[in-house]
N, C-alpha and C positions, 0 to 999 in steps of 0.2 A: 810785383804788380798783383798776382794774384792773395797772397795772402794780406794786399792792404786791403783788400775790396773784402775780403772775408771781415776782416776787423770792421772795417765801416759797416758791414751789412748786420752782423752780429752786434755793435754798439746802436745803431740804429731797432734791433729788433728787443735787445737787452730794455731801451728808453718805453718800445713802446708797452712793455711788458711791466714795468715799474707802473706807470701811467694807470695799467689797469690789476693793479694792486699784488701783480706776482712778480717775484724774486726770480733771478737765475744763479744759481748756487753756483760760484767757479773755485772758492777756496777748497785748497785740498785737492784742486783737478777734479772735483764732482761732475763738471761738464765739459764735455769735450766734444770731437771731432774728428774723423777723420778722412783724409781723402784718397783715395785709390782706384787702380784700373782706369787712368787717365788716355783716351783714345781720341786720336783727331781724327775729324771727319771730315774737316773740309782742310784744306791748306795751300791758303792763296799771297799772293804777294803784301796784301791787304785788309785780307780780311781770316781770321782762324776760328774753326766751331772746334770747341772741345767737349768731350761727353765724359764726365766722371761718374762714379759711384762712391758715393758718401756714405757713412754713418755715423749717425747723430747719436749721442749719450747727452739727454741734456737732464738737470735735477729741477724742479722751479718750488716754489714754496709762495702760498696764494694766500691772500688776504689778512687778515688781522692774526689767525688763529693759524698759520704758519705751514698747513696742510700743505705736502708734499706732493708734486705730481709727477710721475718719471716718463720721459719720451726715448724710447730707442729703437733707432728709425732706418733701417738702412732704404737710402733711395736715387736717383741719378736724377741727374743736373746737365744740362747743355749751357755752354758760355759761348757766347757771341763775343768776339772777340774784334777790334778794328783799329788801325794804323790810324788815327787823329792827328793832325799838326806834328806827325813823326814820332808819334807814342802810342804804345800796345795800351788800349784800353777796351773794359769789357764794359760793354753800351750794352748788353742786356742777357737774361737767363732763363730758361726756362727748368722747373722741377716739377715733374708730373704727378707730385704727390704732394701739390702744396695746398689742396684744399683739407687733405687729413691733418696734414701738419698742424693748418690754422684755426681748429677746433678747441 
């Protein structure tokens, strides 16, 4: 579950990142990922908050002239987690550092 919602989230950010003329370098493992110090906070029959700490190594390469930009980012993440139709899905996230991210 959670590592498809990573891949959606990441192909979704990959697309919109093309769109506006930067690359995310993955061959060779240039970018990655990783997730750690997984801590719940809440844990209900229904509903689960998880709080991670993440760090981002991403490579990206921008416009025509292929300029290099490196992001690495260590930061936490809260998952809202909920039982839907009798499946763990995560209906929403917060990352308290996603306004620096999205610069």
């Amino acid at each position: 579950m959670t590592i498809l919602h990573f891949y959606e989230r990441a192909s979704a950010f990959s697309k919109e990142l093309c769109e506006r003329q930067f690359e995310l370098v993955t061959k060779n493992n240039r970018s990655n990922f990783e997730v750690f110090d997984v801590n719940i906070i809440t844990d209900e029959p229904d509903k689960k908050i998880l709080e991670t700490h993440e760090f981002w190594n991403l490579l990206f390469k921008a416009g025509e002239n292929g300029e290099e930009h490196f992001v690495n980012q260590l930061n936490t993440q809260i998952y809202f987690i909920r039982k839907i139709d009798n499946v763990w899905k995560i209906w929403d996230n917060y990352n308290s550092d996603a306004g620096r991210l999205n610069k």
